[in-house]
C-alpha positions as CSV (number, residue, x, y, z in Angstrom):
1,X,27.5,-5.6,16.2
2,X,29.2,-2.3,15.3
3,X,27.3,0.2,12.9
4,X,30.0,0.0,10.1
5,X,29.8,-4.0,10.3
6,X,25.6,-3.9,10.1
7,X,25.4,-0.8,7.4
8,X,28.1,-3.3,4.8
9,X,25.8,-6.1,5.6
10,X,22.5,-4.0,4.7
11,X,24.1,-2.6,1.6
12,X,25.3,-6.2,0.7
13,X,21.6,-7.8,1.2
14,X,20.6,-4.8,-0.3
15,X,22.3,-4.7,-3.7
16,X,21.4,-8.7,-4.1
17,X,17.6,-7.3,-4.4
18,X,18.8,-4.5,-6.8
19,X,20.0,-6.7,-9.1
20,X,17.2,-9.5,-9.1
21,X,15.2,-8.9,-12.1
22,X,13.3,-5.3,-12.2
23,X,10.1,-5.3,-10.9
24,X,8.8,-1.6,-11.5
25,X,6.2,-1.5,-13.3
26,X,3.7,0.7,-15.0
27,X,-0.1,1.3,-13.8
28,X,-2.8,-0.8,-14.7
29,X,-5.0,2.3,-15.6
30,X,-8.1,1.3,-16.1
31,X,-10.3,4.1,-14.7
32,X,-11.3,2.0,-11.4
33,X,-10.1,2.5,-7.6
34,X,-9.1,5.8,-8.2
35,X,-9.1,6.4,-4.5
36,X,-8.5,3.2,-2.5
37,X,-12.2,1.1,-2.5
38,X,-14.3,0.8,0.1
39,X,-17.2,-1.6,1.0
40,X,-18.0,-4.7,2.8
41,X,-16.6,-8.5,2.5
42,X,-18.8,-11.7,3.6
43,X,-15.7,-14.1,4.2
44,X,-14.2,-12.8,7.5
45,X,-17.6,-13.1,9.4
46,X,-19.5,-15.7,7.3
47,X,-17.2,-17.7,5.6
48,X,-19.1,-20.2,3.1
49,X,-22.6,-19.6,4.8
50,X,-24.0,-17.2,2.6
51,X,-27.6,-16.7,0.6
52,X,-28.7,-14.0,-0.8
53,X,-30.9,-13.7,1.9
54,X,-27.6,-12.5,3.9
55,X,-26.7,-10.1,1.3
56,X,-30.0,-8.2,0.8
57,X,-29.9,-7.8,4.4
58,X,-26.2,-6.1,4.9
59,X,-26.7,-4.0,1.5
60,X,-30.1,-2.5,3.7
61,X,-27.9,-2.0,6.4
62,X,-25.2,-0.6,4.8
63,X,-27.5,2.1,3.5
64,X,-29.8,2.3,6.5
65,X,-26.9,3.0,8.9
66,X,-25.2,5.9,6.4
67,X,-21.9,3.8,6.0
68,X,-23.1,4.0,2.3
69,X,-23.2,7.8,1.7
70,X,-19.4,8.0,4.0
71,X,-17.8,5.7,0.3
72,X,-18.8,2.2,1.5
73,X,-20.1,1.6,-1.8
74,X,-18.7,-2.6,-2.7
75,X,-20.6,-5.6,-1.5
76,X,-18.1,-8.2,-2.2
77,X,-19.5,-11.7,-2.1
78,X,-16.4,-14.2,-1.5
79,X,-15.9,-17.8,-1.5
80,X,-19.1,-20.5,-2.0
81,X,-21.9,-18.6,-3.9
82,X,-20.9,-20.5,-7.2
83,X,-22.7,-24.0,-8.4
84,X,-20.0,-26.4,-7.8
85,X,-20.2,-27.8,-11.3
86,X,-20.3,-25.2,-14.7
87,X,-23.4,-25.8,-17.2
88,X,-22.8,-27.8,-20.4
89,X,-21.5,-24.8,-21.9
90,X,-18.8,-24.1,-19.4
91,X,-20.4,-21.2,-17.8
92,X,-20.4,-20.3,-14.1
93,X,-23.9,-20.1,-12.3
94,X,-25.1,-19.3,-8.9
95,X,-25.5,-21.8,-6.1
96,X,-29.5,-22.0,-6.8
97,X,-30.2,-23.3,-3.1
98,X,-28.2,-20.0,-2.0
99,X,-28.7,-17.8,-4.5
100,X,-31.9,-18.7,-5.8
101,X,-32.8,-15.4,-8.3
102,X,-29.3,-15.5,-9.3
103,X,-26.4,-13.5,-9.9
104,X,-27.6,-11.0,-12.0
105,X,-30.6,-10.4,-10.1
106,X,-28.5,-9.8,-6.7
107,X,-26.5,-7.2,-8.8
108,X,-29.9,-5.3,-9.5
109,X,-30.7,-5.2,-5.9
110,X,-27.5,-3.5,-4.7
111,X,-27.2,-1.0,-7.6
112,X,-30.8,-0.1,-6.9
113,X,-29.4,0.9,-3.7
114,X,-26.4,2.4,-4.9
115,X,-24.3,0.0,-4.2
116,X,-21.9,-2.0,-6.3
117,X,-21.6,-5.6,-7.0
118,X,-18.7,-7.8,-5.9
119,X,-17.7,-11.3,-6.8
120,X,-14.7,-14.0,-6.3
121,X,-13.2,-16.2,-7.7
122,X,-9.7,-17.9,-8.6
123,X,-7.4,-17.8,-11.2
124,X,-6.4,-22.0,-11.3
125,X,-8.7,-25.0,-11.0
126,X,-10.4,-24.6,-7.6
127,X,-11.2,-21.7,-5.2
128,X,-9.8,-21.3,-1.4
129,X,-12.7,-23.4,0.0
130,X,-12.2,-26.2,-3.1
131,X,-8.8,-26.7,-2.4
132,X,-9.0,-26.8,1.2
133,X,-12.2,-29.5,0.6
134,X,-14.8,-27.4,2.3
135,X,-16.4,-26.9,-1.0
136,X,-17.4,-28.9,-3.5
137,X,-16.4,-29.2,-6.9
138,X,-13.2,-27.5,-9.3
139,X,-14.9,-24.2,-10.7
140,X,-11.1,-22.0,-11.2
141,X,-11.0,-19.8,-14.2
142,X,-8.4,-21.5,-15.6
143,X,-8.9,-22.0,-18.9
144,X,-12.2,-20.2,-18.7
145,X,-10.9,-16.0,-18.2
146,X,-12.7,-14.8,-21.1
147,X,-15.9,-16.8,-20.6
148,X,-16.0,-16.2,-17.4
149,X,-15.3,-12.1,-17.8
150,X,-17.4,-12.1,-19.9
151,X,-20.3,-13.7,-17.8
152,X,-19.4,-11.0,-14.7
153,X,-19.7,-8.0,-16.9
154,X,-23.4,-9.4,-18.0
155,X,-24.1,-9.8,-14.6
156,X,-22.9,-6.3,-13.4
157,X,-20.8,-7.3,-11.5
158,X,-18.4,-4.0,-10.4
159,X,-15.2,-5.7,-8.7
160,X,-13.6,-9.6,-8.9
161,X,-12.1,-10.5,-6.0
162,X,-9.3,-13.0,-7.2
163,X,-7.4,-15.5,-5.1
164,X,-4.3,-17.7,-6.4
165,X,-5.7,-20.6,-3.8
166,X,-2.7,-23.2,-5.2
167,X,1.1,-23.8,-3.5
168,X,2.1,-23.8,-7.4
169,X,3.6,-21.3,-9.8
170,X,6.6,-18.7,-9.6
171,X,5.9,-14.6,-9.4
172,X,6.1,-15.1,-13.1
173,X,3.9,-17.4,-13.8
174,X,1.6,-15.4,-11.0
175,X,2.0,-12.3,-12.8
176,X,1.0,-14.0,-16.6
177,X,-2.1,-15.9,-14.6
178,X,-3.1,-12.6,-13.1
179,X,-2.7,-11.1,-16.1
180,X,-5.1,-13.2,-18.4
181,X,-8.0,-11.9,-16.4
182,X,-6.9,-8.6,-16.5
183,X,-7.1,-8.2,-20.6
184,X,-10.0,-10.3,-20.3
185,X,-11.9,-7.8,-18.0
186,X,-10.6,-5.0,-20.0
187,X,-12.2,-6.8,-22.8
188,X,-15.5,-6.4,-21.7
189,X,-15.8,-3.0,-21.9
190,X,-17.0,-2.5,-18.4
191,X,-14.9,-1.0,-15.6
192,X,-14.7,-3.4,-13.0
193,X,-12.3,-2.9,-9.9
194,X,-9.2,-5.8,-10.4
195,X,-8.7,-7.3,-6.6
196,X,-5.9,-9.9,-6.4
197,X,-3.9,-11.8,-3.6
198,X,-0.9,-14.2,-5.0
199,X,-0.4,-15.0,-1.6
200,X,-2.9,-17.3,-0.9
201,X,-1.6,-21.2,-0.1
202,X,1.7,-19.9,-1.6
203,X,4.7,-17.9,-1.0
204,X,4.1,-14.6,-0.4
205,X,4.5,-12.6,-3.6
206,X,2.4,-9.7,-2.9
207,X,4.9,-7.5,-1.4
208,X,7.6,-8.4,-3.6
209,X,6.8,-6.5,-6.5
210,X,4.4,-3.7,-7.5
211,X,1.5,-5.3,-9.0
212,X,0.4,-1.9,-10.6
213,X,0.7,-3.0,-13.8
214,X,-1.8,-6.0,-13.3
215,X,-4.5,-5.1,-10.6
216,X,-6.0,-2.3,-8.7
217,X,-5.2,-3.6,-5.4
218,X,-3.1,-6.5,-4.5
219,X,-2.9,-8.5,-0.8
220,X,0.8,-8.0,0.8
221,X,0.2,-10.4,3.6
222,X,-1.1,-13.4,4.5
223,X,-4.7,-13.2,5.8
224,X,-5.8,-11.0,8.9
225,X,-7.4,-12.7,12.2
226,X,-8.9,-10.3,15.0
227,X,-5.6,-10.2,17.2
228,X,-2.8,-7.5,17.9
229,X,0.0,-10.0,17.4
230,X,0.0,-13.1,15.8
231,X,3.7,-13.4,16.2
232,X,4.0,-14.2,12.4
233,X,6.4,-12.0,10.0
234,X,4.1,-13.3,7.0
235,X,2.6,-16.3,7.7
236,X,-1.1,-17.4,8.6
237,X,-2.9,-15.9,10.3
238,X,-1.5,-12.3,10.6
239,X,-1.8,-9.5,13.5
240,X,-2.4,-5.6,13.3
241,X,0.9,-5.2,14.1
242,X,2.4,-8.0,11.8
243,X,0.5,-6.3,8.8
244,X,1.4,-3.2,9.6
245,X,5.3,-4.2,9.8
246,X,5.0,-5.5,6.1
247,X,2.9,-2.9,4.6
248,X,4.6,0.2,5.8
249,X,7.4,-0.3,3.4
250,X,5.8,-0.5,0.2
251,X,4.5,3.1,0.3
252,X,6.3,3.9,-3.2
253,X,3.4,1.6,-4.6
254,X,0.3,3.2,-4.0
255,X,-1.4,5.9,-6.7
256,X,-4.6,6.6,-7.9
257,X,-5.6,3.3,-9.4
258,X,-3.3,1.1,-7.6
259,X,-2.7,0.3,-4.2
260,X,-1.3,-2.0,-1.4
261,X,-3.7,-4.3,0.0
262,X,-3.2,-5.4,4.1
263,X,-6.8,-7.4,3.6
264,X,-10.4,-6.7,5.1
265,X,-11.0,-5.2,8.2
266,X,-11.9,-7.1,11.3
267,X,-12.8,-3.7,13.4
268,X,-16.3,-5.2,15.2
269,X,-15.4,-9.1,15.4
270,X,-14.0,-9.2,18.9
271,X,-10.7,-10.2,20.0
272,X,-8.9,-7.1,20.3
273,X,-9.5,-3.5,23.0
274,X,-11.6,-0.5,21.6
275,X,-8.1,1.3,21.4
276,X,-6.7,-1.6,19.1
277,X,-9.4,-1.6,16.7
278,X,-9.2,2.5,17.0
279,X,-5.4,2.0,15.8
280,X,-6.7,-0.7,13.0
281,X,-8.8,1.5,11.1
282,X,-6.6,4.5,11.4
283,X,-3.4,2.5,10.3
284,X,-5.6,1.2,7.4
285,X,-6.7,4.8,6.6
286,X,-3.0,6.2,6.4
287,X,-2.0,3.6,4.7
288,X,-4.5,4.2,1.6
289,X,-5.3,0.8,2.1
290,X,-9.2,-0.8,1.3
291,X,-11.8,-0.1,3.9
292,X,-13.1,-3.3,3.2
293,X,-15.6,-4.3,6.3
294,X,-15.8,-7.9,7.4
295,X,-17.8,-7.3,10.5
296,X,-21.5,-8.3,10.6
297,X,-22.7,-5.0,9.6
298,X,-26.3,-5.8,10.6
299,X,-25.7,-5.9,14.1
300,X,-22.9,-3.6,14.2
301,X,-22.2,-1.7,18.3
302,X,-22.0,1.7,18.8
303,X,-18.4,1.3,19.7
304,X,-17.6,-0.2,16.4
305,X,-20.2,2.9,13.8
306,X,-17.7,5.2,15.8
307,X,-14.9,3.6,14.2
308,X,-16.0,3.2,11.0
309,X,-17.5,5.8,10.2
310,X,-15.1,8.2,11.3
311,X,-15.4,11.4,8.5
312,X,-12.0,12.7,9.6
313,X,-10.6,9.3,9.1
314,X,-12.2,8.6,5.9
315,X,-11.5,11.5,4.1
316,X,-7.8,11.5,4.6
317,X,-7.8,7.6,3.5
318,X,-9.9,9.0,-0.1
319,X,-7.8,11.7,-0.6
320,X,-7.5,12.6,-4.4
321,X,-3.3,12.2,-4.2
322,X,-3.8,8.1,-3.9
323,X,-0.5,8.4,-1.8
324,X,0.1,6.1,1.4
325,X,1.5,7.6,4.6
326,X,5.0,7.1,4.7
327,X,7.5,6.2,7.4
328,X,9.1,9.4,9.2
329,X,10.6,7.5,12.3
330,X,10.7,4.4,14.3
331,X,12.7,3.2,17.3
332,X,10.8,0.4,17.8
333,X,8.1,1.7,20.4
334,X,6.8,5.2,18.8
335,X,6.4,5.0,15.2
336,X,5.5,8.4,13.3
337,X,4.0,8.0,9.4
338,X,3.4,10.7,7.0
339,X,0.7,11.0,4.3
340,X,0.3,13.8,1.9
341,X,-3.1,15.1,1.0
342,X,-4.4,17.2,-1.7
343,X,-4.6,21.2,-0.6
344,X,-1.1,21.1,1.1
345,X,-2.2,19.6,4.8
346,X,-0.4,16.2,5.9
347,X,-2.2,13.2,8.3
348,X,0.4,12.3,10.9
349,X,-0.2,9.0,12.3
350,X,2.2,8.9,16.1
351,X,1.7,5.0,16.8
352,X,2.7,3.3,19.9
353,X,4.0,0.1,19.6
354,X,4.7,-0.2,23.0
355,X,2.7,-1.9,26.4
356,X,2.7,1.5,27.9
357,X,1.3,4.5,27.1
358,X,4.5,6.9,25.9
359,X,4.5,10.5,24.3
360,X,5.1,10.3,20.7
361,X,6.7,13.5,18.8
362,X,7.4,15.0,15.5
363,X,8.1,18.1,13.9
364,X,5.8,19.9,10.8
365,X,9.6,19.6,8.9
366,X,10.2,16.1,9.4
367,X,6.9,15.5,7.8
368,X,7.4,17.8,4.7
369,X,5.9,21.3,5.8
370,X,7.8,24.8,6.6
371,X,6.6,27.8,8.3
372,X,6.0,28.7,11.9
373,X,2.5,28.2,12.1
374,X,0.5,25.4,11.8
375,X,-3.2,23.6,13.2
376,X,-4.1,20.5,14.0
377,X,-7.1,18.7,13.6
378,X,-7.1,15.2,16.0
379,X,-9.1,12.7,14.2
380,X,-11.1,11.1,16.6
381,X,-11.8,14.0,18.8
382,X,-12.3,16.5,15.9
383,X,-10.9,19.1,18.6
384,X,-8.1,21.9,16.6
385,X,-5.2,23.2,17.9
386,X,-1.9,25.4,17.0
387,X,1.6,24.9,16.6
388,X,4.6,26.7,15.3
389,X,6.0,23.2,14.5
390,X,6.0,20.3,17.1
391,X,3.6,17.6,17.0
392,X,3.1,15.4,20.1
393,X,0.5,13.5,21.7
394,X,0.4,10.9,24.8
395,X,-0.6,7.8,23.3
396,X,-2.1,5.0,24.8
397,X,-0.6,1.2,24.4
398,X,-0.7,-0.1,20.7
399,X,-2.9,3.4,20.2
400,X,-2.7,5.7,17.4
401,X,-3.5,9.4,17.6
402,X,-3.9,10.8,14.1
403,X,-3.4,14.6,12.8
404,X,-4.8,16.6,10.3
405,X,-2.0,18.9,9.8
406,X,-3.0,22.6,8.1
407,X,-0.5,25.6,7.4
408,X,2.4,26.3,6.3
409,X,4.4,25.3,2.3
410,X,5.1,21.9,1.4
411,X,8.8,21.7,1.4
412,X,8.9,21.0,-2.5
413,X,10.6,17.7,-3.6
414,X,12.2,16.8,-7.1
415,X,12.8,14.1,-9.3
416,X,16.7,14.1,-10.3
417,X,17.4,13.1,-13.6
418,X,20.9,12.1,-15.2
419,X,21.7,14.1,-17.8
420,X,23.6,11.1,-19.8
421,X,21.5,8.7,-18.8
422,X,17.7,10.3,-18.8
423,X,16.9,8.3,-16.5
424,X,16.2,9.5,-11.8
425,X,17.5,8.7,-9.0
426,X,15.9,5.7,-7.5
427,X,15.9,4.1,-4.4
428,X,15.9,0.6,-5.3
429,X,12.8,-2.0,-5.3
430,X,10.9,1.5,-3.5
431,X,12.7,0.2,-0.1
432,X,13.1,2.3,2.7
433,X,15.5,0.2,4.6
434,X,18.7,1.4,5.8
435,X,21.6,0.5,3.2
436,X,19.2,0.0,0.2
437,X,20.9,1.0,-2.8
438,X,20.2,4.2,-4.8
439,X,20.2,3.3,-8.5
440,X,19.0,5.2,-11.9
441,X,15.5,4.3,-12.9
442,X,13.1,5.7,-15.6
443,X,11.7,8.7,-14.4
444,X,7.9,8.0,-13.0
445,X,6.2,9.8,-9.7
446,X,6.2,7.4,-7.1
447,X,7.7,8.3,-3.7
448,X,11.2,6.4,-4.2
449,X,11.8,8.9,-6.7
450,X,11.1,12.5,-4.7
451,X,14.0,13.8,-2.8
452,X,13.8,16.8,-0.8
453,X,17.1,19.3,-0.6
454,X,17.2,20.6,3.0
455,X,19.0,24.0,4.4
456,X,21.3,21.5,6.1
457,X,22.1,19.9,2.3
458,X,20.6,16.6,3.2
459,X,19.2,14.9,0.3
460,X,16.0,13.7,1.9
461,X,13.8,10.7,0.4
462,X,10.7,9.1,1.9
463,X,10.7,12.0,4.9
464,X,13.6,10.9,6.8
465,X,16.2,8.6,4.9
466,X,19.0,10.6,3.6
467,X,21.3,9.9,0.5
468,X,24.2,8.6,1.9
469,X,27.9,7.9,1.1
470,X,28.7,4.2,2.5
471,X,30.5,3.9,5.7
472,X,32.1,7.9,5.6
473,X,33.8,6.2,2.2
474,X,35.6,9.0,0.4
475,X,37.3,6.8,-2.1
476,X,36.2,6.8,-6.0
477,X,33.4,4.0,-6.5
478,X,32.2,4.5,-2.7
479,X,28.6,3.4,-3.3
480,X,25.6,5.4,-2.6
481,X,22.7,4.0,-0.1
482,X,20.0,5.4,1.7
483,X,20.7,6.0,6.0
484,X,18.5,7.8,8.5
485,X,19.7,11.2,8.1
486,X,22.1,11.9,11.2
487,X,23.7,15.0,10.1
488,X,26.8,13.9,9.0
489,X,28.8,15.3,6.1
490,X,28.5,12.2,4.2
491,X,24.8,13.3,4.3
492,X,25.6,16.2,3.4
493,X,25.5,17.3,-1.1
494,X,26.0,20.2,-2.6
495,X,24.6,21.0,-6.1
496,X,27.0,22.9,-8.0
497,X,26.4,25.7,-11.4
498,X,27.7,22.7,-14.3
499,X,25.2,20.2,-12.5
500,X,26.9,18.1,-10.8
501,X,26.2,17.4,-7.4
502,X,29.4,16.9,-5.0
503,X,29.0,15.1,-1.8
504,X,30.5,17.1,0.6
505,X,32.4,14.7,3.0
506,X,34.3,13.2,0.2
507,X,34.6,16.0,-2.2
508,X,33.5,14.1,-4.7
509,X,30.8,13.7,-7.1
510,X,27.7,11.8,-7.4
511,X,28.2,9.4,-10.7
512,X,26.6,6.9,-12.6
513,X,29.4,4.0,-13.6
514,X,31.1,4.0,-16.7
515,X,28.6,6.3,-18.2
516,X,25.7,3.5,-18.0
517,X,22.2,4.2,-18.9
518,X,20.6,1.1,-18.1
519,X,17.6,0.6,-15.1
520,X,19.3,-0.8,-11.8
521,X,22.6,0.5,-12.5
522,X,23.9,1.3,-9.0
523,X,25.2,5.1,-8.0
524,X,28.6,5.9,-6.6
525,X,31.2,9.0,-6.0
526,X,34.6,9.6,-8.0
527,X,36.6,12.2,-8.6
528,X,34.5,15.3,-10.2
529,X,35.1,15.3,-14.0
530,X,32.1,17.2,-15.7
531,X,31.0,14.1,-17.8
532,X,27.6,13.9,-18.5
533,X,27.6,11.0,-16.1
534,X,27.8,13.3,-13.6
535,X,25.2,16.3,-14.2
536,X,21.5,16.0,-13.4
537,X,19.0,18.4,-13.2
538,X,16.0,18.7,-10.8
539,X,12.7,18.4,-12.8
């Protein structure tokens, strides 16, 4: 298929999601998950056969083995701990054969220890295990979200783990489900982390939207199994790979108090080489995703503490910035991602894709940094080197080396706002697919909205897509997408003393339609005019 025919086919698919209903939406905000969590889940290794016998056990070894003092902090107690039938007053109690001291006694004995106090549960009838029959009983929240809020915070409980578990219900009626639990936690006056997965026995929502506005983290996939490749684009059960292929994309969603969830970590349950589970936990640490362990932590292999409790690692996952790495390049073998950190230094991820061990290269520019002098710290190794600018590593099949990357100025990126409209240039629905359309947007700091000017006059957004005019288009109304950046003068802009911005291949200026100010209104050229549909300014 030629380029022209594939870019008008992109652009097409692409302007059908810009004008679907808006989905942008404003953070939660409520004090929790300011860096992503990080702690340890009973479902991926235990499933329903848990006691609290189990629990006091991990939380000793989570503290014993120093995995505690590196952030793993959340003891997450999933599916089956729950009586299978509420008291005569409607409340929820502990499975007293399992859990025989109860709920808020198991939350004493991990804050005692420093530890915090997770719980699931689901927002319908009946939980994962209920529906699927390998549980008893029809205990959902529905119904019950302030009761049952209210009985978590008296239990100190510290995070709710909570999973749709029904084939019913549109995004909307996700988001208002979700939702109820949310004011009702709020409600209680204690902070608890907001975990949620609308993917669960239903069509996967989690990565069509930003669920900001309703949880701290949400799932974007269906759930992980201890494999490379599942062969699945989002279906059950899902690969490293296949995760990493949906998750990658939805950088402009991740801030302090909000971010992407890929699901638990399976790093220490088998199934996969040293050098996969390597890649595992430093995808997931790049991606500011949950370091959430699922591993029987108790009899946890050397092999697998290396992994985990990798400081280098760690550290750039809690970075302060909250931002997740985002894509630089990919030609389908070496894949190069980007993360900003706090102080000015960048984590370069080079990830090979491939069956044989390639070199994988970058450049300090393509991943935001200027100067001609730079050092890098290797993650795993800890060993430092120098550079005046390339980056490059042989890296092993499906292995990942990661950089700390010191030196240098940030290359500075800016908002652009319209001056007619008040509102920024947007790449819409945060996608950083070739052809997705660039649109006005209220102005807000997530990573769809930064562009960087380059000395070549690139407009350069997510590291290495570049504002584009469609197809070379020089005609007025040409649309205005995002393309790798290839150099080309209908890459190229100029910004000009009255504010307008002209793109340089066309000679013609960057405009919003018909002087709209609405979100999702879709950018073009036409003839320069010096309306105020035309001028922006770079805050």
């Amino acid at each position: 298929m030629s380029r022209r025919r594939t870019r008008t086919l992109l652009t097409l698919a692409a302007l059908a999601l810009a004008l679907a209903p808006a989905q942008q939406a404003q953070a939660l905000e409520n004090g929790v998950g300011r860096t992503p969590p990080m702690g340890w889940n009973t479902w991926n290794t235990f499933g329903c056969n848990i006691d609290e016998t189990l629990i006091h056990q991990t939380a000793d070894a989570i503290v014993s083995s120093g995995m505690r003092d590196l952030g793993y902090e959340y003891v997450v107690v999933d599916d089956c701990w729950f009586d299978p039938v509420r008291d005569s007053n409607g409340n929820l109690r502990a499975n007293a054969s399992r859990f025989p001291s109860g709920m808020k006694a198991l939350g004493d004995y991990l804050h005692a220890r420093g530890l915090k106090f997770g719980l699931y549960q689901a927002p319908l009838d009946r939980t994962c295990a209920q529906y699927f029959g390998s549980y008893p009983g029809a205990t959902g929240s529905l119904g019950h979200e302030v009761q049952d809020a209210q009985q978590f915070a008296a239990w100190g409980v510290d995070y709710l783990k909570y999973d749709w578990c029904s084939p019913t219900g549109s995004i909307d009626d996700q988001v208002r489900t979700f939702a109820k639990m949310r004011d009702a936690l709020a409600a209680t006056g204690r902070p608890i982390l907001y975990s949620i997965n609308p993917n669960s026995i239903h069509e996967k929502t989690g990565p069509q939207r930003n669920w900001g506005d309703v949880a701290n983290i949400w799932r974007t996939t269906e759930d992980i199994t201890n494999v490379w490749n599942s062969g699945q684009t989002n279906g059950y059960p899902m690969g490293i790979q296949n995760i990493v292929d949906v998750n990658v994309p939805l950088a402009g969603y991740a801030a302090p108090g909000q971010f992407n969830d890929p699901d638990m970590m399976v790093v220490g349950r088998g199934g996969m080489t040293d050098t996969e589970m390597r890649s595992h936990f430093a995808l997931w640490a790049i991606m500011a995703a949950p370091l959430i362990a699922g591993n029987d932590i108790r009899n946890m292999n050397s092999a697998t503490a290396t992994i985990m409790k990798n400081r280098n690692l760690i550290d750039i996952n809690q970075d302060p910035l909250g931002l997740q790495a985002v894509q630089v390049s990919n030609d389908g073998t070496r894949r190069v991602l980007a993360k900003r950190l706090s102080g000015g230094d960048v984590a370069v991820a080079l990830f090979n894709q491939g069956g044989s061990t390639t070199t994988i290269s970058t450049t300090a520019s393509a991943i935001g940094l200027s100067g001609s002098s730079f050092s890098l710290r290797e993650a795993w190794t800890d060993a430092v080197t120098s550079t005046s600018g390339a980056i490059s590593a042989s890296v092993p099949p499906h292995g990942t080396v990661v950089f700390r990357v010191s030196g240098g100025t940030p290359i500075p990126a800016n908002r652009i706002q319209g001056v007619g409209s008040g509102r920024c240039l947007d790449v819409a629905g945060v996608s950083q697919a070739n052809g997705a359309p660039v649109q006005i947007w209220d102005c807000h700091g997530q990573s769809n909205q930064q562009w960087t000017a380059t000395a070549a006059g690139e407009l350069r957004v997510y590291g290495s897509k570049c504002l584009d005019v469609n197809n070379n288009g020089t005609a007025d109304g040409t649309s205005v997408i995002i393309w790798d950046c290839n150099g080309q003068d209908n890459q190229k802009w100029r910004f000009n003393q009255d504010g307008s911005i002209t793109a340089v291949g066309a000679g013609k200026c960057l405009d919003v339609p018909e002087n709209a100010t609405a979100n999702g209104v879709a950018l073009n050229i036409w003839t320069c005019n010096g309306g105020a549909n035309q001028r922006w300014n770079r805050l």
